[in-house]
PAFI-402755 format. One record per residue (C-alpha): x, y, z. Coordinates in steps of 0.02 Angstrom, whole numbers, padded with zeros to 5 digits, always signed. Example, Ala and Ser with C-alpha at 12.3 -4.5 7.8 and 13.67 -1.06 7.14 Angstrom:
BEGIN
+00615-00225+00390;+00684-00053+00357;
This chain:
BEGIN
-00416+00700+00353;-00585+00756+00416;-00730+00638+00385;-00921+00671+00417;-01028+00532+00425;-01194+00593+00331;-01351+00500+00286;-01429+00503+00111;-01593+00567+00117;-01728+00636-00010;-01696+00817-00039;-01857+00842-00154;-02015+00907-00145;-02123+00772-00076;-02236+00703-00212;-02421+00723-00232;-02545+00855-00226;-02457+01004-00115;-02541+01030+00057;-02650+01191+00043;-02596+01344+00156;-02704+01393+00286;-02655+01497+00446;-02636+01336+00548;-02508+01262+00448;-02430+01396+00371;-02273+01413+00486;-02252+01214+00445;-02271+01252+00292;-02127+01382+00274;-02026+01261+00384;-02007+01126+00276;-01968+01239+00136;-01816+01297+00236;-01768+01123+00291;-01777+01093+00072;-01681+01232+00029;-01542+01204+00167;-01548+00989+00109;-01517+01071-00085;-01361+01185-00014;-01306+01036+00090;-01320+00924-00091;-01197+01062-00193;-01013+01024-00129;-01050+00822-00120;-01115+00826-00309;-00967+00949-00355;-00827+00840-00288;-00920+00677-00369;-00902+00772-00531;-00722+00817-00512;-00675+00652-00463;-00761+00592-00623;-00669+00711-00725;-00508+00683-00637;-00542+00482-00676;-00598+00539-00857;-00749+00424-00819;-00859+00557-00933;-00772+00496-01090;-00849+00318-01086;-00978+00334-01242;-00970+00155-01262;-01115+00028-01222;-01097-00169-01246;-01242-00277-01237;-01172-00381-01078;-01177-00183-00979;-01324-00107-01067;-01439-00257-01006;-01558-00196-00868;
C-alpha cells in the first residue's frame, strides 16, 4: 500500500480585486496561474475516489434530516 502524506491547501483563486498586469509582474502573474491549474489537477483523483467511496458506502442515498442532525 502506497501512502502520500499531502497537505490540504486552498486551490482557489485568491479573493478580492485581481492584481492588475503590468510587465513587472506579469511572469508572477502567469506563475501562480500554473501553480492553480496544477493544485485543480492535483484536487481530481482525491475528489473522485471520495465519491466512489461514497457510492460504494451508498452514503448518497441519505435524504433524511432529523432535527437533533439538522441543528447548526
Amino acid at each position: 500500500m502506497i501512502t502520500r502524506c499531502t497537505t490540504i491547501r486552498f486551490a482557489g483563486k485568491p479573493l478580492g480585486r485581481p492584481p492588475k498586469s503590468i510587465p513587472e509582474n506579469k511572469d508572477e502573474l502567469k506563475r501562480l496561474k500554473a501553480q492553480r491549474r496544477q493544485g485543480y489537477r492535483e484536487h481530481i483523483p482525491i475528489e473522485r475516489k471520495l465519491c466512489q467511496g461514497k457510492n460504494d458506502c451508498r452514503l448518497n442515498k441519505i435524504l433524511a434530516m432529523r432535527a437533533d442532525t439538522s441543528v447548526a
